[in-house]
C-alpha positions as CSV (number, residue, x, y, z in Angstrom):
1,X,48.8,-25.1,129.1
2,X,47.6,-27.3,126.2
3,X,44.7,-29.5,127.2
4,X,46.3,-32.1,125.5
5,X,49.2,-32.4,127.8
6,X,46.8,-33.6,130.2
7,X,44.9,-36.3,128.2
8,X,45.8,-40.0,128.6
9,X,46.3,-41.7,125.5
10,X,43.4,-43.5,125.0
11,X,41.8,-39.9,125.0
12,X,43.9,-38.5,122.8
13,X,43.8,-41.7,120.4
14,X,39.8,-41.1,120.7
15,X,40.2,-37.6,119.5
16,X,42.0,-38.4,116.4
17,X,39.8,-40.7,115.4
18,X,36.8,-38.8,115.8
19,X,38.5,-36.4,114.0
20,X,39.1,-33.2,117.1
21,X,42.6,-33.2,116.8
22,X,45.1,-34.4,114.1
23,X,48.0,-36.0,114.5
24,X,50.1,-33.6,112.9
25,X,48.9,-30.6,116.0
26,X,48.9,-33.6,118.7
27,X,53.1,-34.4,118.2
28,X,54.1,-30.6,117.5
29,X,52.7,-29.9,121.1
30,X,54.2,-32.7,122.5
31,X,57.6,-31.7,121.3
32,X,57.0,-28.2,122.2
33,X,56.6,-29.6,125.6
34,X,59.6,-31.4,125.3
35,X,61.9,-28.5,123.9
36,X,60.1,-26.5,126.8
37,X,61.2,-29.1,130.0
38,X,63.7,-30.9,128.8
39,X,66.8,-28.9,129.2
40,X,66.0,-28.7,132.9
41,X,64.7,-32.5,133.4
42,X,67.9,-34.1,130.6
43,X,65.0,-36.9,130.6
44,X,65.3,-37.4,126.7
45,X,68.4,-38.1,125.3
46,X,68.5,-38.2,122.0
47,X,65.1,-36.9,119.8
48,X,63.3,-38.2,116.3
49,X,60.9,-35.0,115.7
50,X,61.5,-35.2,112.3
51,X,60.7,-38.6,111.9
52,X,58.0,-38.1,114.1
53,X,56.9,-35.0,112.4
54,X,56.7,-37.1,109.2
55,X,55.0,-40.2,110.5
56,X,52.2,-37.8,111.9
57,X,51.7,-36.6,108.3
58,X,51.0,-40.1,107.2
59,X,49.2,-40.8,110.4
60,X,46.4,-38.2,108.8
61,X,46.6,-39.7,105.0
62,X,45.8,-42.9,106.8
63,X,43.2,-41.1,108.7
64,X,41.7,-39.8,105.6
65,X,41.8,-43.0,104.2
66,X,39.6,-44.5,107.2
67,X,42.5,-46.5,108.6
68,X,41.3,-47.5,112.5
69,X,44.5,-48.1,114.6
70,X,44.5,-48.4,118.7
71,X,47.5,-45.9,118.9
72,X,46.8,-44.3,115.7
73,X,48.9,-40.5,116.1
74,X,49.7,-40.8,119.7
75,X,53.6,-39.9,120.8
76,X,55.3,-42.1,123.2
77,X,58.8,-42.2,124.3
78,X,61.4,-45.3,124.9
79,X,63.7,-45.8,127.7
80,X,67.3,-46.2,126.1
81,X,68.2,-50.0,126.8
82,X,64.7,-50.9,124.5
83,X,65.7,-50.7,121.0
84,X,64.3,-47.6,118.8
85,X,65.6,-48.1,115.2
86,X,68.1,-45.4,114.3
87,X,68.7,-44.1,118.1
88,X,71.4,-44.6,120.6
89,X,71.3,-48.1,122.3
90,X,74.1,-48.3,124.7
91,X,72.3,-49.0,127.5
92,X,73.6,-45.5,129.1
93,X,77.0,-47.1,129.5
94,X,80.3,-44.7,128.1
95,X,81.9,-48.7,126.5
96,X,78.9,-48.4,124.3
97,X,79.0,-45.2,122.8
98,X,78.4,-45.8,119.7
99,X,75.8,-48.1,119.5
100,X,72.8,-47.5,117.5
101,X,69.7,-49.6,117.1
102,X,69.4,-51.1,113.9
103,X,65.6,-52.3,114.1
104,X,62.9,-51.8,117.1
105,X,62.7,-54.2,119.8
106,X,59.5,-56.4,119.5
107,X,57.4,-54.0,122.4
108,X,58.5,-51.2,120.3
109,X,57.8,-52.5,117.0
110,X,54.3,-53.2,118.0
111,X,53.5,-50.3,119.7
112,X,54.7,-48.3,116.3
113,X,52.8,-50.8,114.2
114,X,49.5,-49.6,116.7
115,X,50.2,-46.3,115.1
116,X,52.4,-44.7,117.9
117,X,54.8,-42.4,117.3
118,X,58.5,-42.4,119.2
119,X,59.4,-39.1,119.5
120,X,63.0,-40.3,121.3
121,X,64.6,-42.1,124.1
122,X,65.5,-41.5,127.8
123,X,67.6,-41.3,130.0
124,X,68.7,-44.2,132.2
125,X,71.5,-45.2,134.7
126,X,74.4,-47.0,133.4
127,X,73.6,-50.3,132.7
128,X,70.0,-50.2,134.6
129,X,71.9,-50.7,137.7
130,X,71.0,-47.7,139.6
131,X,68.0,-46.8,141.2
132,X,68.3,-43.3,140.2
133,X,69.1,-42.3,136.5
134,X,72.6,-40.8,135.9
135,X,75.7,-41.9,133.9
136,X,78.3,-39.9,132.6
137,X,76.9,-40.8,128.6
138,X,73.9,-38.7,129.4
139,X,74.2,-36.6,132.5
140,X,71.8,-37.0,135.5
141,X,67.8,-36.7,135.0
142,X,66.1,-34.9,137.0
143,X,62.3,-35.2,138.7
144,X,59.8,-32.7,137.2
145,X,58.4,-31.8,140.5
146,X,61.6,-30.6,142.2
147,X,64.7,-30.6,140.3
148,X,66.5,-31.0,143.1
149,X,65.1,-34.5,143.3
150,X,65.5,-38.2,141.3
151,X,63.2,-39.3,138.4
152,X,64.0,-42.6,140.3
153,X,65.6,-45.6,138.1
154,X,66.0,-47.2,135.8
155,X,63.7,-46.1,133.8
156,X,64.0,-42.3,135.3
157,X,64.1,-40.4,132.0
158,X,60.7,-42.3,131.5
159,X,59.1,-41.5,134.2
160,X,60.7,-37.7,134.1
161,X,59.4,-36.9,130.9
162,X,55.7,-38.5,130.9
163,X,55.1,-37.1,134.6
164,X,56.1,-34.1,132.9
165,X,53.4,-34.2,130.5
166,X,55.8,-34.2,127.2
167,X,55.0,-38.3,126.6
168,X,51.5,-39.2,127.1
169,X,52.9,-43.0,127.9
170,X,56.6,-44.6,127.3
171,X,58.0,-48.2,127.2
172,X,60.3,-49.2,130.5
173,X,61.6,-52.5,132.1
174,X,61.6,-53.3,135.2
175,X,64.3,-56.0,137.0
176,X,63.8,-54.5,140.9
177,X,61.1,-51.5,140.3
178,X,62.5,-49.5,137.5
179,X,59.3,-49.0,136.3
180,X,57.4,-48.6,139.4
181,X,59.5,-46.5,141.6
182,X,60.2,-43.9,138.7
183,X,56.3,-43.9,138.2
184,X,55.8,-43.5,142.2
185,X,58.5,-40.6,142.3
186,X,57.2,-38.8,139.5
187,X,53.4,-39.1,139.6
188,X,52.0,-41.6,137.0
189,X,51.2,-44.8,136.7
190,X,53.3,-48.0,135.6
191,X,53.3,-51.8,135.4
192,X,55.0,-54.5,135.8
193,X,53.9,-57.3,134.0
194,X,53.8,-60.7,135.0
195,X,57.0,-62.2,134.0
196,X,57.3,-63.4,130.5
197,X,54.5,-61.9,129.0
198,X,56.2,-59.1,127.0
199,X,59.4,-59.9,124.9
200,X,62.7,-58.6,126.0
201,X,64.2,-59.3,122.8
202,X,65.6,-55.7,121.9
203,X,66.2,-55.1,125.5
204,X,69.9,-54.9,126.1
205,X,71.5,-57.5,126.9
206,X,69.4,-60.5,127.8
207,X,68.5,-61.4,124.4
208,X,70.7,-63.0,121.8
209,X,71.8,-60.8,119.3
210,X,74.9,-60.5,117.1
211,X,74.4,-57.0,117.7
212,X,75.1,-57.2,121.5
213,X,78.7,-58.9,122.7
214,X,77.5,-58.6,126.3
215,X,74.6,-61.2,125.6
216,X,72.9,-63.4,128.3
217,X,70.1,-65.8,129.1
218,X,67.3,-62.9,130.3
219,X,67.0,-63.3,134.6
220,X,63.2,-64.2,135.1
221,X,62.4,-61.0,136.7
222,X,63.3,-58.9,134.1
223,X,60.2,-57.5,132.0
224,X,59.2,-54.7,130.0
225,X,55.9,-52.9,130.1
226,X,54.1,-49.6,129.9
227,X,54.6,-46.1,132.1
228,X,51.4,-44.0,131.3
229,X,49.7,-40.8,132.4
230,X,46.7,-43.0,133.7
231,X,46.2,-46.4,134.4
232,X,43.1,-46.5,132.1
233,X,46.5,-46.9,129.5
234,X,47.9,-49.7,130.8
235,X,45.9,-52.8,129.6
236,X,45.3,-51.5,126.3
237,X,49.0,-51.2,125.7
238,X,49.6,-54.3,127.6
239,X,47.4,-56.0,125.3
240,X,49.5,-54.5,122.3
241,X,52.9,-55.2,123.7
242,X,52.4,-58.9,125.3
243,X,52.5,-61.9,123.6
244,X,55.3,-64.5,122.0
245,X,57.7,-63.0,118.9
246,X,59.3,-66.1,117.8
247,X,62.8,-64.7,119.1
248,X,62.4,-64.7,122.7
249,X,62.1,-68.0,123.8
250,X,60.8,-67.3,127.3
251,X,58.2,-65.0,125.9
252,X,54.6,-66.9,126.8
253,X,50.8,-66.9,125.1
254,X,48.7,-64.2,127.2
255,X,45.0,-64.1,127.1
256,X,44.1,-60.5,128.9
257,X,41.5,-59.9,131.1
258,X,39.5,-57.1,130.6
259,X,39.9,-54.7,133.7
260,X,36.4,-52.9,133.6
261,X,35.0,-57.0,134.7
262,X,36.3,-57.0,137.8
263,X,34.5,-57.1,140.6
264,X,35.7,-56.8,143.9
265,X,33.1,-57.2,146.4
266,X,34.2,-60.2,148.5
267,X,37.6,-60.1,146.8
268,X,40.8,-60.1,149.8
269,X,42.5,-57.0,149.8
270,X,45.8,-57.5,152.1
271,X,47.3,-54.8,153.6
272,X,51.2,-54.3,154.4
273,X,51.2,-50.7,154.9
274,X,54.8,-50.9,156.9
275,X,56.2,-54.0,155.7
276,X,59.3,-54.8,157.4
277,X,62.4,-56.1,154.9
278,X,66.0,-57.1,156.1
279,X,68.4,-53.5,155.8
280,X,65.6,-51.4,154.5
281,X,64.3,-48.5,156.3
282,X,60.8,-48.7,157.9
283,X,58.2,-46.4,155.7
284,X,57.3,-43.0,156.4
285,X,54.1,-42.1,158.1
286,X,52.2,-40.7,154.6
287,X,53.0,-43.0,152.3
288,X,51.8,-45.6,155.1
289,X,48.3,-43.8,155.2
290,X,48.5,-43.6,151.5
291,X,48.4,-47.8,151.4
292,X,45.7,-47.5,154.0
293,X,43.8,-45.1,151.7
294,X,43.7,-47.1,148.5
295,X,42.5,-50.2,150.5
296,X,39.5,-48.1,151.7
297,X,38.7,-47.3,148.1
298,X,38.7,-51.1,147.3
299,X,36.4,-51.4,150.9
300,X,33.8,-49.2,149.6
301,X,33.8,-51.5,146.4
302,X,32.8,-54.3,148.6
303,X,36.5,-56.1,149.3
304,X,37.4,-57.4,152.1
305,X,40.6,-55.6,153.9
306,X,43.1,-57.3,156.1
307,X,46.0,-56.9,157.2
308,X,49.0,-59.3,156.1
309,X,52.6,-60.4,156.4
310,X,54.8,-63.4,156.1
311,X,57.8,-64.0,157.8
312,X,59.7,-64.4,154.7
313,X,59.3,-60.9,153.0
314,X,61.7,-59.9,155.1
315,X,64.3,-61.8,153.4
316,X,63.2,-59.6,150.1
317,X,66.6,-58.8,148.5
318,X,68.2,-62.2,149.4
319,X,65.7,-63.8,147.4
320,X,65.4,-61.6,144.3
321,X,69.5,-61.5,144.3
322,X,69.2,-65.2,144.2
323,X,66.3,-65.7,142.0
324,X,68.1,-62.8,139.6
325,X,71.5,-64.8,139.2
326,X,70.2,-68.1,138.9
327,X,72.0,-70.1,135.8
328,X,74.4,-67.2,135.5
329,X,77.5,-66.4,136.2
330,X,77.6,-63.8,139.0
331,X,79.0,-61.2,137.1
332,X,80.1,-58.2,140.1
333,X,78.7,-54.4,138.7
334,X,82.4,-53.7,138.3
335,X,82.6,-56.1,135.4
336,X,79.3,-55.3,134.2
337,X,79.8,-51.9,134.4
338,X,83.1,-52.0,132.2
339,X,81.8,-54.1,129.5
340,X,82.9,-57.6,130.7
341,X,86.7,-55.6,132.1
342,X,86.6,-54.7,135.6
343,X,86.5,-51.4,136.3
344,X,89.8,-49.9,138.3
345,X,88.1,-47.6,140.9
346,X,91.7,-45.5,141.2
347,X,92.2,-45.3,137.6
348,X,88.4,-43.8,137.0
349,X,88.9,-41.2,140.2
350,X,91.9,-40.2,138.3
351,X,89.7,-39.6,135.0
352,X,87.1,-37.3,137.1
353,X,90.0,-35.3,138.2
354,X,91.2,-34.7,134.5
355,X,87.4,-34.4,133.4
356,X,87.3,-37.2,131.2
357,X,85.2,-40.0,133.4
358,X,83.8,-43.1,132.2
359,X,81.7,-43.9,134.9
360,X,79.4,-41.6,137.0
361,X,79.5,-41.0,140.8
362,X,76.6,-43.8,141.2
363,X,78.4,-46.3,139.5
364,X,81.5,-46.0,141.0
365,X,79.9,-45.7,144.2
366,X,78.3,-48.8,143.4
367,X,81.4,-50.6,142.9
368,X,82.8,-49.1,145.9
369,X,80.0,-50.6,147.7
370,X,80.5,-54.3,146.6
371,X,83.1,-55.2,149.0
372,X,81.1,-54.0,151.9
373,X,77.2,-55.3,150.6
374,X,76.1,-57.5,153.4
375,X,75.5,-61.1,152.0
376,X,72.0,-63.2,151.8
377,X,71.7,-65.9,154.6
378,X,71.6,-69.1,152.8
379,X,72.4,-70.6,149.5
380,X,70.8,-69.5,146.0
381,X,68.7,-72.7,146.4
382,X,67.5,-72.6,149.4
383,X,66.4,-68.8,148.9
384,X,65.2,-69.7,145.4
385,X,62.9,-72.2,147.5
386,X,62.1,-69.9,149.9
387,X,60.7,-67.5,146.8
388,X,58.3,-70.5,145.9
389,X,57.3,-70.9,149.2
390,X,56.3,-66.9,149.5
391,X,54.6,-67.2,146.3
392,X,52.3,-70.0,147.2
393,X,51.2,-68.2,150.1
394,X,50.6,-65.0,148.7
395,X,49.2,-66.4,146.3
396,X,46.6,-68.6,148.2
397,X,46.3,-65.8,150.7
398,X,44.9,-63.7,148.1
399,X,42.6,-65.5,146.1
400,X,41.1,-65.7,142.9
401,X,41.1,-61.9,141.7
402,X,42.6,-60.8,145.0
403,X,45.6,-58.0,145.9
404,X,48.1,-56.8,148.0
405,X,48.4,-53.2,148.8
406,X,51.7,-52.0,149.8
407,X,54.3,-49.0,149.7
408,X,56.4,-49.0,146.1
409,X,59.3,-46.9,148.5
410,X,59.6,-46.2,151.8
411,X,59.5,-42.3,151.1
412,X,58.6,-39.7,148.4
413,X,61.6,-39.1,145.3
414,X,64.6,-38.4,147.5
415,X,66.9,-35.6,146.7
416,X,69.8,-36.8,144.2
417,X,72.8,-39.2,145.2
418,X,71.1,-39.2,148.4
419,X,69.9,-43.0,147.7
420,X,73.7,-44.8,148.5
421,X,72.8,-43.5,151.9
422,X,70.1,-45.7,152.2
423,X,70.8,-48.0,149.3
424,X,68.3,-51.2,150.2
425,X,65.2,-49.0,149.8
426,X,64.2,-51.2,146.9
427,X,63.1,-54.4,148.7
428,X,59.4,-53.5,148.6
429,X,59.7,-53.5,144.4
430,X,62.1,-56.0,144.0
431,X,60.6,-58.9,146.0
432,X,57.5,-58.8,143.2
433,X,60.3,-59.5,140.5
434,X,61.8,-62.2,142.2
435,X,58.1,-63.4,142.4
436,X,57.5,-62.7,138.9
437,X,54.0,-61.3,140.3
438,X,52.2,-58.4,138.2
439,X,52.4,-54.9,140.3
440,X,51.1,-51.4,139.4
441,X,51.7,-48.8,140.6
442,X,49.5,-45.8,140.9
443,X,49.6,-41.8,142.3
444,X,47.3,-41.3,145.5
445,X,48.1,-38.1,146.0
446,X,50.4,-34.9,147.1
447,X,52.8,-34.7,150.0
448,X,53.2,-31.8,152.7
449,X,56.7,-31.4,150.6
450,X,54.6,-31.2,147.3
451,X,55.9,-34.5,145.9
452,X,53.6,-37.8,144.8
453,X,52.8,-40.4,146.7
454,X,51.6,-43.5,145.8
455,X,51.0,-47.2,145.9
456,X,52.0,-50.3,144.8
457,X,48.9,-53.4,143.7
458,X,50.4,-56.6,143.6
459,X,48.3,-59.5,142.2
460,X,48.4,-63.6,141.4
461,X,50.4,-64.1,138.4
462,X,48.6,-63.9,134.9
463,X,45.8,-61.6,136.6
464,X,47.6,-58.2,135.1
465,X,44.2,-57.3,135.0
466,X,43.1,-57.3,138.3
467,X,46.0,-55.0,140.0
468,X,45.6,-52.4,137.0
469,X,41.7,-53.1,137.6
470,X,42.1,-52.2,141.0
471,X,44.7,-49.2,140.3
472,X,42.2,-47.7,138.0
473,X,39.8,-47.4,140.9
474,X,42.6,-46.0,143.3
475,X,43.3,-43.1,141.0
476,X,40.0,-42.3,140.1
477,X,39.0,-42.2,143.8
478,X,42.2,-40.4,145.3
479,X,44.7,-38.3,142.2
480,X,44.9,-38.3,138.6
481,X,47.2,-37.2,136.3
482,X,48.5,-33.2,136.9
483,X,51.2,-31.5,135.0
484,X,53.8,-30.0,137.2
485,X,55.0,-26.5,136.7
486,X,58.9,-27.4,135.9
487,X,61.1,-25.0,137.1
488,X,64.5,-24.6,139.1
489,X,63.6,-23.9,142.8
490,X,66.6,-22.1,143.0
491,X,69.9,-21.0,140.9
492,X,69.6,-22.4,137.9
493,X,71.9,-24.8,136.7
494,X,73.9,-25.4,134.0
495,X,71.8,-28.1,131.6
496,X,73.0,-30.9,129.4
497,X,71.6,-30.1,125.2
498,X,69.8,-32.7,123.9
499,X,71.4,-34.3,120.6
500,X,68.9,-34.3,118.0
């Protein structure tokens, strides 16, 4: 396999520069890679490699002409809902088929502007409302370590393709931990950045646009950030993403720390290695030892470990509901899902059975499930208090430069459609959004069933730094980056062909 599969992309940009590798031979074997996984994975879902072909050419002419970019050559991939110019942008919903981006969204634009090169976009559930990645647009991703398996969601195809090793980082957003549990599940690291520190404007549908009917105010937990093969990748492309655009009005000034600082000796470490949320399972006994694992890295770095709860994580997915619907209308996934008219459940089961559905399994499951969803206890304000309250004790439990350790799921990348059986898994990502807290989330390691596991650095808000800091450390000491071998376990099935 091609060394540079392997490379984080602040090697590979490194390379380039010192002139080991051009650009050109750096995006023909990423695409290679691509053409090589991607029928089996359906991660991508719509490709640019002549674009990108042509933008490595000028990537050496500006090479030649001593040009110094960050990102100068290096491929990257977008998650669909982002805006690539000249791509698909209908958010993996069938009502917005035919929607193509017309420019870049801002994280995109700066990214390209770093000298990155999109090589195409991935796969996603409809709507990002799914915690696995499957709509019937695009077909279902699948997770490069066992086919069989989810990518996780929303930002699966994301996660699918740069665990892979056929993206050596992507751009994903993250409303309940669709960048972090797609990162756990497939074995690379990803952030979620403290709210309002990267733009969403691009990002269907929060941001207004004449482009986009289905506009809205954005929900304060929804960000975007980076998904990398290392967390060494993470600040740097923070740094390059972050930062007002004049069109996103929540987007805030961000003054980054610089990760390789920090110092944790006499810094708290807490510890919920089997936190305990309202109608999600309890975790699983290695992924438990995993959180235990990465605290003793940051132990032998001088930090001090304790244990920690708070009575009030366990009302996780009460909170984040209420803190996600506040000053909206709360619009039911049936009326999301059909494009502001409510999807007819009977009429949809009637389109499977002529083979012309709409809507995949997931989402009309998810509809399905609406009626029966057990409700928060208390109002949206009082929960919306009760989220202050958390954060102020979190955050002066922790301290200046401190973090919290804890599982991003309760178990390794289930098997597919296998989440509606245990559909409140979440809570341990989504509580952090409803906090707008930064989280990363990093690999720790293998499973007896051969799948990653991980965990999940939460940190006071603005300190991004800090938790990717701290990640850093984690993966250095306990896994890094490997490429799985991707290949049907069994009878292979039929794939979906990627539209070029």
């Amino acid at each position: 396999m091609n060394e540079l599969l392997r490379l984080d992309a602040l090697e590979i940009a490194r390379r380039i520069r010192d002139r080991e590798v051009s650009p050109v031979e750096v995006v023909d074997v990423h695409i290679k890679r691509i053409e090589q996984v991607n029928p089996m994975l359906n991660a991508i879902v719509w490709t640019t490699f002549d674009r990108a072909r042509d933008e490595a050419r000028r990537a050496e002419q500006r090479l030649m002409r001593g040009e110094v970019l960050p990102l100068l050559g290096v491929p990257f991939t977008v998650k669909e809902m982002i805006a690539l110019e000249g791509c698909p942008n209908a958010a993996g919903s069938w009502h917005r088929r035919n929607a193509i981006a017309r420019r870049d969204a801002t994280a995109v634009s700066r990214l390209r502007a770093a000298g990155a090169i999109a090589l195409g976009v991935t796969n996603q559930p409809e709507m990002g409302l799914w915690i696995e990645s499957d709509s019937a647009l695009y077909g279902r991703a699948r997770n490069p370590w066992d086919l069989a398996r989810s990518p996780g969601g929303s930002s699966g195809g994301e996660g699918a393709i740069v665990g892979a090793g056929g993206s050596p980082f992507g751009v994903g957003s993250d409303a309940g931990g669709s960048i972090r549990l797609p990162s756990f599940y497939c074995g690379i690291a990803g952030h979620k950045p403290t709210s309002g520190l990267v733009p969403l404007s691009g990002h269907f549908p929060f941001v207004l646009d004449e482009e986009h009917p289905r506009h809205g105010p954005p929900p304060s937990g929804v960000v975007v950030g980076p998904m990398a093969r290392s967390a060494r990748d993470l600040m740097p492309l923070l740094r390059i993403m972050a930062g007002p655009d004049g069109i996103d009005p929540h987007a805030r000034e961000y003054a980054p720390g610089d990760p390789s600082l920090v110092d944790f000796r006499g810094k708290k470490v807490l510890v919920m290695d089997d936190p305990h949320f309202r109608w999600a399972s309890r975790t699983d006994r290695e992924i438990s030892s995993a959180v235990r694992a990465a605290a003793s890295v940051l132990q032998e770095r001088g930090a001090i470990v304790e244990s920690w709860s708070h009575p009030l994580v366990f009302e996780a997915l009460g909170i984040w509901r209420a803190v996600f619907t506040e000053g909206r209308n709360d619009e039911r996934a049936s009326v999301l899902l059909g494009y502001g008219n409510p999807v007819v459940l009977r009429q949809e089961i009637a389109r499977w059975a002529f083979g012309r559905p709409r809507h995949s399994v997931s989402a009309l499951a998810l509809i399905a499930s609406e009626e029966l969803l057990p409700k928060p206890r208390g109002t949206g304000r009082t929960l919306r208090e009760k989220a202050r309250t958390l954060l102020s004790a979190l955050e002066s439990a922790l301290g200046p430069s401190g973090v919290l350790l804890l599982p991003p799921h309760p178990r390794v990348a289930p098997r597919h459609a296998t989440s509606f059986l245990r559909p409140f898994d979440w809570a341990p990502t989504a509580l952090f959004n409803a906090l707008g807290s930064p989280a990363t989330a990093v690999k720790t390691g293998m499973s007896r069933e051969g799948m990653p596991l991980g965990v999940q650095i939460v940190g006071r808000g603005g300190e991004d730094h800090v938790t990717i800091a701290a990640g850093i450390a984690i993966e250095e000491a306990l896994s890094g980056f490997v490429v799985p071998t991707v290949a049907p376990r069994a009878k292979r099935p039929r794939w979906r062909r990627v539209v070029s």
